[in-house]
Each structure stands twice: as C-alpha cells, then as structure tokens.
N, C-alpha and C positions, 0 to 999 in steps of 0.2 A: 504494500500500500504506500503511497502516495504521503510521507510526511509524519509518522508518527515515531515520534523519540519516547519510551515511553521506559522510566526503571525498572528494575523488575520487581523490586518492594511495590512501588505502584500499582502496577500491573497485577500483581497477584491478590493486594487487598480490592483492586476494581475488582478483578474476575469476582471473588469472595461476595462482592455486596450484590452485584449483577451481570448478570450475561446479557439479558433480556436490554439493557439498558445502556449498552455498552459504550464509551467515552472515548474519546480522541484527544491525545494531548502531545501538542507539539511541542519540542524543546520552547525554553522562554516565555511560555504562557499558552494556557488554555484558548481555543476556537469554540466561543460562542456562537450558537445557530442566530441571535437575533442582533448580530452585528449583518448580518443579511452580506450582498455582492455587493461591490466595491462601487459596479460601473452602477450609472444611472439606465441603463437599457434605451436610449436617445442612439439610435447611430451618429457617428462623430462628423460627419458631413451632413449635416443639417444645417440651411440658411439658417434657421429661425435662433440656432445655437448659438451661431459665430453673432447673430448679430446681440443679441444680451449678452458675448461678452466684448462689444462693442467691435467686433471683427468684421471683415470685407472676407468671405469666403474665398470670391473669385480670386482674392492675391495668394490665393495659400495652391500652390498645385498637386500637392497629394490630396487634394478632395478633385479632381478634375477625373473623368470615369473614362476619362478618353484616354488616356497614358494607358502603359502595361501597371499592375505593381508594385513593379520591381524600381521601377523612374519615380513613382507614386513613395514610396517607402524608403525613397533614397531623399527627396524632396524632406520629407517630414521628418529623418533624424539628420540631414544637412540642419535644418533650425534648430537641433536642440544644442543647450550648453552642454557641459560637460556632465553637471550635476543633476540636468533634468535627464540625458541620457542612462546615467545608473540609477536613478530611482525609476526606470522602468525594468530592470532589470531582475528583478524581486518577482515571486506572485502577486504579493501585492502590488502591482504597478501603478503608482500616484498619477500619473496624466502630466499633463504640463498646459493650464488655462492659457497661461501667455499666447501658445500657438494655437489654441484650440481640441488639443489633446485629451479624450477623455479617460478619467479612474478605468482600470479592467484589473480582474481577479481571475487571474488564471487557474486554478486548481478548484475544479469539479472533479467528480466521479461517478462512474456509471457502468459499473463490472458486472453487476446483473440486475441492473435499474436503476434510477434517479438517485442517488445518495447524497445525504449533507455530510456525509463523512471530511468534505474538502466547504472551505469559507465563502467559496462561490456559488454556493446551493443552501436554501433553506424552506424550512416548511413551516405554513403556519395554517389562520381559520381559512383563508381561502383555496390553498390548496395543504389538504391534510398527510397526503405521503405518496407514493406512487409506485406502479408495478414492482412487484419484488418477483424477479422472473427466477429459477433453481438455481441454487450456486456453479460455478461454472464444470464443477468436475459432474457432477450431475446431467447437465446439459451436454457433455461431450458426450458421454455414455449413451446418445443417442447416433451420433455417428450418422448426421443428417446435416449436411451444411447449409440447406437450405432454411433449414430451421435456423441454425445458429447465424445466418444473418434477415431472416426476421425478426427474430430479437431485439438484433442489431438496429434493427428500423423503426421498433417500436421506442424501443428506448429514444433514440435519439427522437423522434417524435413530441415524445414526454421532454424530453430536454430542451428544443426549441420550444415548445409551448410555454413551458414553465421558466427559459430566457424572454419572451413575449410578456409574461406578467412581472417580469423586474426576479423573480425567484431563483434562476441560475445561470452560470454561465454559459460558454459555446464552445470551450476545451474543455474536453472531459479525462483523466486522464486514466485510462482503459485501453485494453483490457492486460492482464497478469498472465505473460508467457513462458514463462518460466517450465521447465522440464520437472515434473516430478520422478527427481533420481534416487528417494529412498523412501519408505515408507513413513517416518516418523516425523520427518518435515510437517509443521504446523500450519503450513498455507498449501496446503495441495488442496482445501475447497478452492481455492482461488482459478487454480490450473486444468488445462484440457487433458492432464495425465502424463504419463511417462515415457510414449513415444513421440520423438522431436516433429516428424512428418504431421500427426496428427495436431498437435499443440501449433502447427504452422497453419494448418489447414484451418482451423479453428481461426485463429486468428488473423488470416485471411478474409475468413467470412465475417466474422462480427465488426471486423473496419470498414468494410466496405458497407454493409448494413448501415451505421453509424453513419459513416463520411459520405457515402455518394449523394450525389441528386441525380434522380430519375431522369433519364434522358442525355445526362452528361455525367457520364460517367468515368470516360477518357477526353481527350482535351491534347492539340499538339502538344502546348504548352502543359506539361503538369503543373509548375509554379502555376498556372493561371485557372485551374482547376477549380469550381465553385466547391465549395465543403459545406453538407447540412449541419454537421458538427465537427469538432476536429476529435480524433483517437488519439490515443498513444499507448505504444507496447512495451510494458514492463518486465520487469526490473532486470537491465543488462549489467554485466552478465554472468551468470555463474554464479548465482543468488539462490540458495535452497539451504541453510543455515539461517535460524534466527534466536535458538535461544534452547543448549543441548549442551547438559553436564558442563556450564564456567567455558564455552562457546560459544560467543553471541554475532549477531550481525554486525556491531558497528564496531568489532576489533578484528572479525576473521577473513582470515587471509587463504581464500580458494586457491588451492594449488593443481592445477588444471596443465593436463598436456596438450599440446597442439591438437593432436587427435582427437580428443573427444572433446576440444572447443569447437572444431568445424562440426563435427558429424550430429552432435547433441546438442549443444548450449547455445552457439549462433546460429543455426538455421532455424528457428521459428522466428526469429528477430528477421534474418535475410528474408524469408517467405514475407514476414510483416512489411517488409519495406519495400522489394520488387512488386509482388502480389497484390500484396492490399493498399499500395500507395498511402500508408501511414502518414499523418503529417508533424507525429511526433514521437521519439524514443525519448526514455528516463533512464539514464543509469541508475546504479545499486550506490548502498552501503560500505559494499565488500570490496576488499583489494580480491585482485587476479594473479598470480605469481607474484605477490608484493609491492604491484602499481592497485591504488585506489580508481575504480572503475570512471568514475565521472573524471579523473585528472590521466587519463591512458589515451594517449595522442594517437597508437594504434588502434584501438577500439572505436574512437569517437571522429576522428577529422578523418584517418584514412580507411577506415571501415566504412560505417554507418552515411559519414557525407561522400568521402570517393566511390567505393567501390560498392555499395548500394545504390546512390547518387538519390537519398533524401529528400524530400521534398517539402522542407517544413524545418523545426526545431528540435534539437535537446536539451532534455531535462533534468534536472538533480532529481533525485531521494528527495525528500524536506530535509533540511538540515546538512545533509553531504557533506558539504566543503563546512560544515563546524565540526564532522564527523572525523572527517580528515586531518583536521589540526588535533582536537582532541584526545581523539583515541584509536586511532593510526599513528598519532605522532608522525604524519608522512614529511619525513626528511629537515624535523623539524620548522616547519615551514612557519612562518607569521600568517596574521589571515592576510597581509598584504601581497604574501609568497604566494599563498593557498588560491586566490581570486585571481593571480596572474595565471600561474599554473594549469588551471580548469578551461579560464576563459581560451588560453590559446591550446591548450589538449580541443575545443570544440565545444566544452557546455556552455550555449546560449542563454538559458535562462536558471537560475535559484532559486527552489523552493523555499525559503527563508530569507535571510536577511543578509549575510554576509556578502553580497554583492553588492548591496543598495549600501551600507557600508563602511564597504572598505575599498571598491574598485577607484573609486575618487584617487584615493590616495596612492592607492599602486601605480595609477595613470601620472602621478603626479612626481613618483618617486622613480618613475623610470623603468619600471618592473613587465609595463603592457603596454602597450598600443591604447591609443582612444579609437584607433582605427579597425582595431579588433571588437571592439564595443560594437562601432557602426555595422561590423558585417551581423554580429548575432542580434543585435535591434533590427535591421532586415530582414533575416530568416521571421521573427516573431512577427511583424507588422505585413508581412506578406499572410501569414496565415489569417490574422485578422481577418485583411484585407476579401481574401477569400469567404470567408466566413460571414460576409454581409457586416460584420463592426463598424465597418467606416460609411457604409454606404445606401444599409437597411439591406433586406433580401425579401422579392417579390413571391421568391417557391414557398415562403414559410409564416408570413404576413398572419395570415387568418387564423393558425393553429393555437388554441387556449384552454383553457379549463376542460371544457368538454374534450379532450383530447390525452388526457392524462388518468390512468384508471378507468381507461373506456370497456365496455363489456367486451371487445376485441383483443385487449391485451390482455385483461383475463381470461379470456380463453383459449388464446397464446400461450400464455403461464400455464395452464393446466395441460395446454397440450405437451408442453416441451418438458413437464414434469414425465407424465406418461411414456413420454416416448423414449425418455433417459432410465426408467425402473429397468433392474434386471432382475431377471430369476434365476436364483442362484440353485434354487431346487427345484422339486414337483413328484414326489414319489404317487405314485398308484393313483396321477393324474388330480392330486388333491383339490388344486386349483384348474379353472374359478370353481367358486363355491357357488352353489345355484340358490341363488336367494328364494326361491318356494321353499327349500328345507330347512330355510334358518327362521325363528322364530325369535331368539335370544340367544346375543351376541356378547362375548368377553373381551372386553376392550383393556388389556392392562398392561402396566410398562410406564417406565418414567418420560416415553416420549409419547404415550398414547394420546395426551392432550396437547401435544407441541403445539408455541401458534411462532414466537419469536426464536425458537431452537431452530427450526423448517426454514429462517431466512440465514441463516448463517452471519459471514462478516460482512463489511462494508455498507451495515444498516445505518450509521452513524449514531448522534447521541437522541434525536428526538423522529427520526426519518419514522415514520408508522404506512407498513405497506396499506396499500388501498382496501384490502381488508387480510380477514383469516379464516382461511378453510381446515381446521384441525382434523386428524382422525377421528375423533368423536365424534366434528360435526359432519363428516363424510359416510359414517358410518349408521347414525341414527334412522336415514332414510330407508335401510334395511330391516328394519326392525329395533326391538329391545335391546336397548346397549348397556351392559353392567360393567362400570368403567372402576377400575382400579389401578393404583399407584404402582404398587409392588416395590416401589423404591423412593426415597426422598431425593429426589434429583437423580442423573446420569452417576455420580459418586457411588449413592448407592452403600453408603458406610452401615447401615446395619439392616436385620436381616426381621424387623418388625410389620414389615407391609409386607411380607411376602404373602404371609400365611390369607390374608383376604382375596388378594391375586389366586390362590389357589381354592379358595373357595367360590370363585366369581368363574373360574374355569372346570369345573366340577357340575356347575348347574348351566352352563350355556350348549348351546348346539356347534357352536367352533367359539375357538378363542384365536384371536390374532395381539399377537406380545410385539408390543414394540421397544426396541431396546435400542444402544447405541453410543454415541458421544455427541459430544458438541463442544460450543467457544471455551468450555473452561478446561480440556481435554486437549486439545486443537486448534491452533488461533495462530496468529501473528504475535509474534514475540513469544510465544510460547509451543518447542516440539514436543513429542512423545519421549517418553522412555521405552514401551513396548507398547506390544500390539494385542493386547488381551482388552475382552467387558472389563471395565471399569468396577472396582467392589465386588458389591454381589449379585451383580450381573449374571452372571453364569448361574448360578445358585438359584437366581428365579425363575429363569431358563429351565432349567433342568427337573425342578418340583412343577411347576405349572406347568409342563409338557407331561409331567409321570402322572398327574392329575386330571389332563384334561379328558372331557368324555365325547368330545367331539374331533374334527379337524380341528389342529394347530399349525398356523401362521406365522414365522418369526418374521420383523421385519426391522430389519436395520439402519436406523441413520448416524450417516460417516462422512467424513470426505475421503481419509485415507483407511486402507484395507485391515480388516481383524481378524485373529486365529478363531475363527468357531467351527475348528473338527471337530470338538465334541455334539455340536449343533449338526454338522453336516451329514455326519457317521448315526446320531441317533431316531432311531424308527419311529417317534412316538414325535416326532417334527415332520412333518408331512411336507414342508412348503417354506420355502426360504427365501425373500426381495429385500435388495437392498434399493433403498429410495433417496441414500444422496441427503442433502438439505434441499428439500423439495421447494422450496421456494414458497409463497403467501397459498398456495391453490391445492398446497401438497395432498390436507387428509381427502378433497375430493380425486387427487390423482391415483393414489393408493389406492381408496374404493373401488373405481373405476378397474382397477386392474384386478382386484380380489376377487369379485363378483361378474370377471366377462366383457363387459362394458369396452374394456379396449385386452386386447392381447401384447403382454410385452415382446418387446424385441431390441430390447436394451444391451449393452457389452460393457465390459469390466475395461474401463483404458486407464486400467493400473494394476501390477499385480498383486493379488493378494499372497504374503507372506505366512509362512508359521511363524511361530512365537518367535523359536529361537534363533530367529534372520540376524535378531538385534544384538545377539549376543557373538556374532560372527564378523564383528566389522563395525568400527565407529560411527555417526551421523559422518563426522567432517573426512571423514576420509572420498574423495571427491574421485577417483578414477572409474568407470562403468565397467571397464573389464576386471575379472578377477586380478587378484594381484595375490599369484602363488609362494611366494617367500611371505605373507602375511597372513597365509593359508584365508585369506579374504575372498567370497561368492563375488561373481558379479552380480551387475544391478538391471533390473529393466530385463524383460522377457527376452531381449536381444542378446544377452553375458552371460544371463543367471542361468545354470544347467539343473538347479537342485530340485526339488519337493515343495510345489504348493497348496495352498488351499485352494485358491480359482488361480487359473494365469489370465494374463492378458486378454482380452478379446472375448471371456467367457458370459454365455447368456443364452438360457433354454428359453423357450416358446412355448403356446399353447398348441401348436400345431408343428407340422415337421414339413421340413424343405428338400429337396435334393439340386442337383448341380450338375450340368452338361454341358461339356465344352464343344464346340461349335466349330469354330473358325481360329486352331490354333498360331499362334505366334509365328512366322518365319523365323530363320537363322539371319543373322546380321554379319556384312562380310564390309569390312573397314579397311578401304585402298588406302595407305599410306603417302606423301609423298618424301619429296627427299629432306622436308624440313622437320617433318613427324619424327618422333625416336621412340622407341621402345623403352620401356620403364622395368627395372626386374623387382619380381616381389619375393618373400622369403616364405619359402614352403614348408612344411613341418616335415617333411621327408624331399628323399631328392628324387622321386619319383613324375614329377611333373615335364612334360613334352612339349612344352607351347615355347615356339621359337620367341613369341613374342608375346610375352607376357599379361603386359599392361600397356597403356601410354595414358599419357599424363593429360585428362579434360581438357586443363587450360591451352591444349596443344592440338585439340579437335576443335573441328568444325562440328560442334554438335545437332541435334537434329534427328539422330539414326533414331526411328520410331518404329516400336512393336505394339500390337495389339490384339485384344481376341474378343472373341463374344462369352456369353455364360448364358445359357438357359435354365432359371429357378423354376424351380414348380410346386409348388405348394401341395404334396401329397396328404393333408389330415384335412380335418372337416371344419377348419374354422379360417377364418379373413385372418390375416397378419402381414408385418413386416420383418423383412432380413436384410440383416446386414450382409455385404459379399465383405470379405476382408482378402487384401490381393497382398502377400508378401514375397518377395525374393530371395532366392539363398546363393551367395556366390560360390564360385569353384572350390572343389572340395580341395584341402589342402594348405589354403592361403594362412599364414600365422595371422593371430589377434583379430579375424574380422568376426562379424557380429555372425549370430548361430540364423539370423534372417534379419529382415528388415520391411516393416510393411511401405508398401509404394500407392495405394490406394484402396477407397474403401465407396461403396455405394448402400444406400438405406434403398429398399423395393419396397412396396406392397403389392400383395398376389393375394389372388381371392379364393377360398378354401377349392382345388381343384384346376385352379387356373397357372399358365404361364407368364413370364416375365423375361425379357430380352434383356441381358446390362451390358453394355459397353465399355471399353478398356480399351484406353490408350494411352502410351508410354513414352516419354524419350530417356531412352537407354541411358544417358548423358548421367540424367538424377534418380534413375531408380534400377539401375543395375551397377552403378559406383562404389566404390570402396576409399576409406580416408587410411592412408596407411599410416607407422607409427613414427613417420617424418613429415607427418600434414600433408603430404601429397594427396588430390585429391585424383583417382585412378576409373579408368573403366579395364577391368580385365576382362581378356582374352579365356576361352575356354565355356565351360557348360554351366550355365546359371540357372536358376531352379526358378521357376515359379508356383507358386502354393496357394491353391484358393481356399481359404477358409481355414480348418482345421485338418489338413493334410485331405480334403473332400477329393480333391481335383489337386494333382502334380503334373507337371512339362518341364522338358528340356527348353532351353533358348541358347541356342551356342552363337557365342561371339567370335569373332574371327580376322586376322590382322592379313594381308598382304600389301604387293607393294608394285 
C-alpha cells in the first residue's frame, strides 16, 4: 500500500482494538478523512478562475488546447520559481495562484474499489462508501480477464463520479503486482498470486479497465492519450517482506539474482507498462542487492523510462526517501543527498514531504539540477493534463451519485465473487445442496457473520462499502438458519463456543462452518509464522463435522493458502470452498454456489502448502529455485517438487469437462543469419545433441508464432465454466529452468452437453523462453512441451536452429 509507516507496537495495539475499523497512519501525523482532496475539483483552465484571480487566461499558454502537452506543461513549469516548483512535488501538491495553478492531491486508491485509505478520497452523508468488489487474490482465482477489467471500469466509474462531486481524486494509485513468492507474506490478498505471467495479465486488465476511454484507446501519440483515471502498478521491486521474525520492510535488503529478477519480479511491472500503458509505477521500501528501490538508476530511469518507454510518472512508497535516510542508512546520505539521489535515479514525484523540503536546498547546494525538477514536473503535468485536470473532460461530465453503488456494480461484485470461489472438495457429489431438502440450516464459524472481514485491506479508516451481504444474510432465504459462533473471533483462544456450534449442527439438515483468517492474521505490516487455523480452529472443525447429522460445508476465508489435510482427508467433511475475502456481496456469492444457483469454476493461483513449508526455509530468503546447500524447497508450482495440499491451478466443478486437441502446433524452424550466434546452455548431463542450443531473444527477430485449437465439452448435466490452463515445459535436461511455466489461460462457459472452440496463440519469443543463470534471456532449440491443463492434453513443439 501506498504510504503507511506504521510501528509495530502501533500496529499491533490497532489490530487488538479493531480490524473492522482499521487506521492508516503515515509517518509525521495521522490522514484524516475530513481534511477531504486538496484540489477544488474546478479544472485549472477555466476563464471564470483566472479571472477572480485577477488573471488574463489567454496570456498563460499551457491552458491553450491547441498545443501538444508536452509544449503545454513545458509553458507552465517554465513560470514557476524554484520554490513553487518543489512544492509540487509532494502528494500534497500546493498549486501556485500566482500563475493560476490549482491545489491536487495525488494519492487515491482503488485496489478493489473507491478507498479513503489515500487523502485524496473521502466519504461522507452524501456519498456513504462505494463498491467493495473481492480482494484481488480472490478475483484472480477466477482467471477471467474480462472480468478483471470490468472491474476495472466500474471502479474507475465510481472514481470519476465521486472526482465530479469534489470527493476524490483522478490518480488512483493501483493496482499491487507484486508476485506472491511465499506463502506467509501478509499482502498476498492484495496480489493476483504466484505466477508472474498471471499477476501480468491481471494487471494488464484492470489498467486498462481503469485508464482507457472507450473509443480511444491507442493514440499515435501515447503521451497524448486521454486517461479516464490514471493507475499505477505497485510496489517495484522485489517487495514481499513486511514484517517476519525482526524482518521488516523499511530495513530489508532483497537479495535477488539477475534470474529471477527478469523471469518473476519485473515482468508483471514490464507487462504493466508495455501492455496496459500504465501511467504510473511506485517503487518499494526495500533495497535490491543493497540499492534502495526508489534511488536504483537501473530500475527506474533505464528500466521503467528507457526500456519500457513509460508513459506517465514514478512514485515513492509514502515516506521512501525518509525511509532511506532513516533506516537504510543508504550511504549515509542527508535528506539533501537522499532528494538529489532519487530525483536523478528517476522518482518524479514523493509520497511525503521530503521533497517539498529539502529539494530547494539540494538545488541550491549544488547537489541536483533544477532542471531535473522541470523534467519530472512534466512527466506529472502531462498526466494531469490527460486526465481532463486542466481542461474539464467531456467523456465523464454527467457521471454522479447515481453512478457509484449502482445495482450494476453490485452485481459485478457478486459476480466476480462467484466466479473466483473454488472447490477444493465435493465427495459423493455433496454439493449443491438442493434447497427442497433443507429445512434448517447451521450457520457456525467465527466468519459465519463476516460483513467487514469479507472486505479485506484497503477499506480505509471510515470507507463503509455500499452495503453487506453476510452468510447469514445469504443464507436465510433458504430457510431456518441457526447461527453460531463457535469461536470468539478468527483467534479462537478458547474452546467455550464450540460446544453450541455442535449442538446447532446436530439438529440442522446440513451445516456449513465457516472458518479462516483475516486482517489480524494477515495484513500489511504484519506476515504469518505458519500456515495452520488459527486457535481452535481445527478443534471446531473437527467436533462439529463428528456431530453433524446432515451434509457439512467447510468454507474458508484466506488470502494466503492453509494446511487443512486433516479437513481434506476427513469423510465426515463432504465439501470444501474457499471464498477469498469475498468482497461486500460475498454471503450472497457463497449461497449462490452452495445451493446450485451458479457452478464454481474457480483455481487456486497460489499454492497451497503443508505446514511444514515454513519450517524449511526463511520468509527473507528470496531465490524461487531450490537452493540445495541450504537443503531449501523451491517456491511457486514452477521450483517446488515437494507435497501439497492443492497446487496451483486446482479447482473441481459441479460438472466434468474433457479436452480435444484439434489443430496441433507446427514445429518452428529459425534461419539464422550471419549476425545470429548460438548461445550454449549447461545440461545436467552431457547427453544433449542440438548443435545449437539456444540464441539469445535480444538477437531474434521475434514473431515465430505457434498455435492450436482445444475443443471442451462439457460431459455432466449441469451449465459451467472452465478454465483451459496452457503451460510449457522446456527441453529436458536444461540446468535451473522452471519444472513449467504457464503461457496462457482462457475462462469458457459450455452448456451441460455442449461444445466450446478456444483458441491459442503464441509467440515463441515469450512463452517458450528461458532466463538462464546469467540473465540471459534465451529461446532454446530442441523439444518443448506443451501441457493443457493438468497433464489432460500433452504435444511436442520442437524448435529448430539453421542457417
């Protein structure tokens, strides 16, 4: 997230008073909701403006619509001083009346809906809180990108309307792409999961969702590209550490090899930036081999602006460059060092205050450019500028009230709860339960009445979603619901509510037990220590399944994965879903899947671990492949060879699918010429025949495209959706590469007996490549695998070098 320095004595006495209620505190003082946006919501070229403040518009030409921009935003920080220059610099960005310049508050948020969790958003009587769509690991789990950038549209929808009434801004700073690379990480609700492909694709969809306007979408010019809101893709890079055994974010130092910087950690960022035409990155916290992320001139000026070519700004963390003086001690710096440093590493704008200042003085002391100031007020004021800030925007004019918490977006939220549920079990066909035979229902579990548990993070301190659909209230419309605790919260610290829980399961016709974790478990600034129910969790589990007289339900809510073999392995549990942080609509999305009403076809895009994963390998220990001398598993379905409870991708139906390949892939045959070179790879034996190995991407003409058909068919008797899941396995032999690697993934629906066509298309370039263990980024030569689904459907794809 987006600015929260928070102690950890604080933090843990917050957690303690509430979850439900949960506080944002930034370093140097608390963000009040009813200090409201900064800006006046007037666009800044308005006659009527300049002229109260005694201004001639026409003399100013960055309000003239005829220029590009770029001439436009060159105009208007050519007039500023030096001092009204760095105090735009800030989120808080003061304005400058002199030229006509108005207040803007950069830092909103909108990770899975309108949040005040940032200074630039607030909620009051007029408008009371707004979609809380599922948290994001939930929402991938659906594996539907279409969904996930209608989300993306609704949200930003809600976001202009609610910039329309003065209530927030038009940088949102969303969405968290981060790789979830270990299970115990505290912000894996935040993230699309564990594999980098997906966590791209994802984050593809929901920028473009957010940012685009309909009809213009592409644009010669990208700088000149209208934005409905601006995105931004967090936290770069190599950020999944926040707070594990005297480990914390703002002193750990990710120790990352080349290797699994390209292949895992930068490529959701790349995808953000190429793909979804991002118009903003945020760096981290965290140094990267000992450079602090926001001040690393390779990451940020020759990465993110050269060789992505960016279209828009970067951002700190909040606090960052205080983070970096503080507690990096980076190279003992002054903040007069620290401001020089960052600015010219590439970060354009401070979530704080140390640029507003100190940059004065660094400029004054010789330490930075004022001219480096002017390029990153640029990048910013173009985005603006895009954004309708300067000049009003005609696509978004009418959108208000009525447009925020519309019955459309709740039924968006309910869908994309739905369609992220997985079933993790189903013995003897338990589910759905056919509501004729239920009369009396046992609703028990410390999450059975979730209403603010079901929204996860980034609800802010007073954000209240547009309403709440609890299990309880999802479930009554089935009949008699006898609701019980079973536990005094997720803790779970004694074992005095069980005994009603099993009397409430004893006299119903099924019981469904909701169990699980949440914010005080699992959060931002605070990771796991393992992966077990919480208390005596298991304990109620276990009595109330040996009691119940009917079908039993477990249903879990989590972000990141828990050991329940005992749950999985035991007969007297008929039915197992996990639902994520279902977001505001969750207890009616839950129903809806118990009782029929929809069929899940939801996947796990994380793996679920046994317990003792955790005991095999640190949090901070950062490499994805095994590391045999520390007799260390790897991480992520791609390394890890061991014993899980679900792996990756796992997710049964109420119906059953099968798979026909159609139109298999041809073989790929790659003329070299005389400036191409052959690349050699190291084989675990020296049995390998390929005259020529590899070569080196950057040295192709890429393009070489394979594809194939797949015909699903829905053989059982009921309507659903499936997911295809398409992975790659390169040439057997290669040291260090991944055991596969998924390359695409498509969501169907097929109607109980019917067919479905899916199409698959490749370029070789990105989904038959290899990062070897000198950052080379490689396509080998030889026989690549590809894999539809869970070994359903396997093919050869041989690649092949001449000359």
């Amino acid at each position: 997230m987006a600015g929260v320095r928070l102690t950890f004595v604080l933090l843990i006495a917050f957690l303690a008073i509430s979850i439900a209620s949960a506080g944002y505190q930034k370093k140097g003082g608390s963000v009040s909701a009813d200090e409201g946006p900064i800006n006046n919501h007037t666009h800044v070229c308005h006659p009527a403006r300049f002229a109260e403040l005694g201004l001639n518009m026409a003399d100013f030409l960055y309000c003239d619509k005829s220029l590009p921009f770029e001439v436009r935003a060159k105009d208007l920080v050519d007039r500023m001083t030096l001092s009204e220059k760095v105090q735009q610099m800030g989120n808080k960005a003061t304005g400058a009346p002199r030229i006509g310049l108005l207040k803007y508050e950069w830092w909103s948020e909108a990770l899975h809906g309108i949040s005040n969790v940032g200074p630039g958003t607030f909620f009051d009587d007029t408008v009371l809180g707004a979609t809380s769509f599922p948290t994001i690991i939930l929402s991938a789990a659906s594996f539907n990108q279409s969904l996930w950038k209608s989300i993306g549209q609704a949200v930003s929808t809600e976001g202009r309307a609610m910039y329309n009434m003065g209530r927030a801004g038009l940088t949102f700073w969303s969405p968290t792409i981060n790789v979830a690379r270990d299970p115990r990480w505290g912000r894996i609700t935040e993230t699309p999961g564990e594999d980098p492909y997906v966590v791209g694709a994802y984050a593809t969809s929901y920028v473009r969702g957010l940012q685009d306007v309909e009809g213009i979408e592409s644009t010669r010019d990208l700088n000149s590209r209208p934005l409905k809101v601006s995105s931004c893709c967090k936290h770069y890079a190599a950020y999944d550490v926040d707070n594990w055994q005297g480990a914390d974010r703002y002193h750990f130092d990710a120790k990352v090899t080349e290797q699994d910087m390209l292949e895992t950690f930068l490529r959701p960022f790349e995808m953000c930036v190429k793909d979804g035409d991002v118009s903003s990155v945020m760096c981290s916290y965290n140094r990267v081999n000992g450079i602090p992320t926001c001040a690393d001139t390779n990451l940020l000026k020759n990465t993110i602006r050269g060789d992505w070519n960016l279209h828009g700004y970067i951002v700190a963390d909040c606090d960052s460059i205080e983070v970096m003086v503080d507690d990096h001690k980076f190279l003992n710096d002054t903040k007069e060092d620290a401001v020089a440093r960052v600015l010219k590493a590439g970060l354009d704008l401070d979530c704080g205050d140390y640029y507003t200042k100190a940059l004065g003085n660094s400029v004054n002391q010789g330490k930075v450019k004022e001219a480096d100031i002017d390029k990153s007020l640029k990048y910013l004021y173009v985005v603006l500028m895009r954004l309708g800030f300067f000049d009003g925007s005609a696509y978004f004019e009418t959108l208000g009230k009525k447009d925020v918490c519309s019955d459309e977006h709740l039924e968006l939220a309910a869908e994309a709860a739905r369609e992220g549920i997985v079933l993790l079990k189903n013995e003897n066909n338990a589910l759905p339960l056919k509501a004729s035979e239920i009369k009396k229902l046992a609703i028990v579990g410390p999450h059975a009445n979730a209403t603010s548990a079901m929204i996860g993070n980034y609800a802010g301190k007073f954000c209240i979603p547009c309403r709440y659909v609890s299990p309880i209230n999802g479930f009554t419309k089935f009949g008699e619901v006898i609701y019980e605790r079973g536990c005094d919260g997720v803790a779970c610290k004694n074992q005095s509510l069980i005994l009603p829980a099993i009397e409430a399961a004893k006299n119903a016709d099924a019981t469904i037990l909701f169990v699980g974790l949440d914010l005080s478990v699992e959060a931002e600034s605070l990771d796991r220590n393992d992966l077990l129910l919480p208390g005596y969790q298991t304990q109620l589990i276990n009595k109330v399944a040996e009691s119940s007289q009917g079908p039993l339900v477990l249903v879990i809510m989590s972000a990141g994965g828990i050991d329940i073999t005992f749950a999985k392995n035991n007969p007297k549990i008929q039915a197992i879903l996990w639902a994520g942080y279902p977001g505001e609509e969750g207890g009616r999305a839950i129903t809806d899947v118990v009782f029929g009403n929809y069929n899940p076809g939801g996947r796990l895009p994380i793996t679920w671990y046994e317990a003792n994963y955790v005991s095999k390998l640190p949090l901070t220990s950062m490499p994805l492949r095994p590391v045999d001398s520390l007799g260390y598993p790897g991480r992520t379905y791609k390394f890890f060879n061991g014993s899980t409870v679900y792996p990756f991708g796992y997710g049964l139906s109420y119906t059953n699918f099968t798979y026909k390949l159609t139109f298999p892939a041809r073989p790929l045959q790659v003329k070299l010429n005389k400036f191409q070179h052959c690349h050699n790879l190291n084989y675990k034996d020296n049995t390998n025949t390929q005259t020529c190995p590899s070569v080196v991407i950057d040295d192709l003409k890429c393009g070489y495209q394979f594809g194939f058909e797949i015909l699903v068919q829905n053989v059982g008797n009921k309507d659903g959706s499936e997911v295809v899941l398409v992975y790659s396995k390169p040439p057997e032999g290669i040291v260090g590469t991944h055991s596969r690697q998924l390359i695409g993934f498509q969501r169907v629906f097929v109607k109980s007996g019917g067919i479905q066509t899916v199409k698959f298309a490749f370029d070789a370039c990105k989904s038959l490549n290899i990062i070897d263990g000198s950052g080379y980024n490689l396509l080998p030569s030889g026989g690549h695998k590809i894999i539809i689904g869970d070994d359903e459907i396997s093919f050869p794809i041989e690649v092949g070098y001449s000359r």
